[in-house]
N, C-alpha and C positions, 0 to 999 in steps of 0.2 A: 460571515466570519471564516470560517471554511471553505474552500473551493474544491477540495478532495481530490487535490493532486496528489501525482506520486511524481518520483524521476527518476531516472536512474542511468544507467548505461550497459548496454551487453555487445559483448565483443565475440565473434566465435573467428576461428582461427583451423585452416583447413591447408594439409596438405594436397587432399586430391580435390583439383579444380574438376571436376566431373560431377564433384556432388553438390556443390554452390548451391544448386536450384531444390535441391530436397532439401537441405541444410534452412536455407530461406524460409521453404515453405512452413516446416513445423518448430521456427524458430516463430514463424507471424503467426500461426496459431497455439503458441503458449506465452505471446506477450499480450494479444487481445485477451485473451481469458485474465491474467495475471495483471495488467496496467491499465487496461481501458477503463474499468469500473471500479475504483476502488472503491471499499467500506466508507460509509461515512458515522454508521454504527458506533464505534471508539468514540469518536471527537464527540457527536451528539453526548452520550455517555458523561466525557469528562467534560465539558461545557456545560452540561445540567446539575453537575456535583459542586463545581468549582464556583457556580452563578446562582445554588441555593445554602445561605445562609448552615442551615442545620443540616443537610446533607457534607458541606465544607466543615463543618465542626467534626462532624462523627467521621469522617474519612481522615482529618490530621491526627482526631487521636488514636487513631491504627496504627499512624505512625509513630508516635511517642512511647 
């Protein structure tokens, strides 16, 4: 049901081309941390509320 994708897009924008390659390098090590693995924790979560009868009752009338 889930594939526990994410997307996104990041753009960085440099005037000094001499730092490209630092810029790069700790730009790939805060997107593997951050995209590569996302949660799938949440979805599990609301997938088991939303697919059990009596947890789906007591969770709408929270909302009410």
């Amino acid at each position: 049901m889930f594939a526990d994708e994410r997307v996104g897009n990041l753009v960085v924008i440099s005037s000094d081309s001499s730092q490209i390659k630092a810029i790069k390098s700790q730009t790939e090590l805060i997107v593997r941390k951050t995209w590569s693995n996302p949660p799938s924790h949440g979805a599990r979560i609301v997938a088991a509320v939303l697919n059990n009868p009596a947890l789906n009752t007591e969770w709408y009338d929270l909302l009410i």
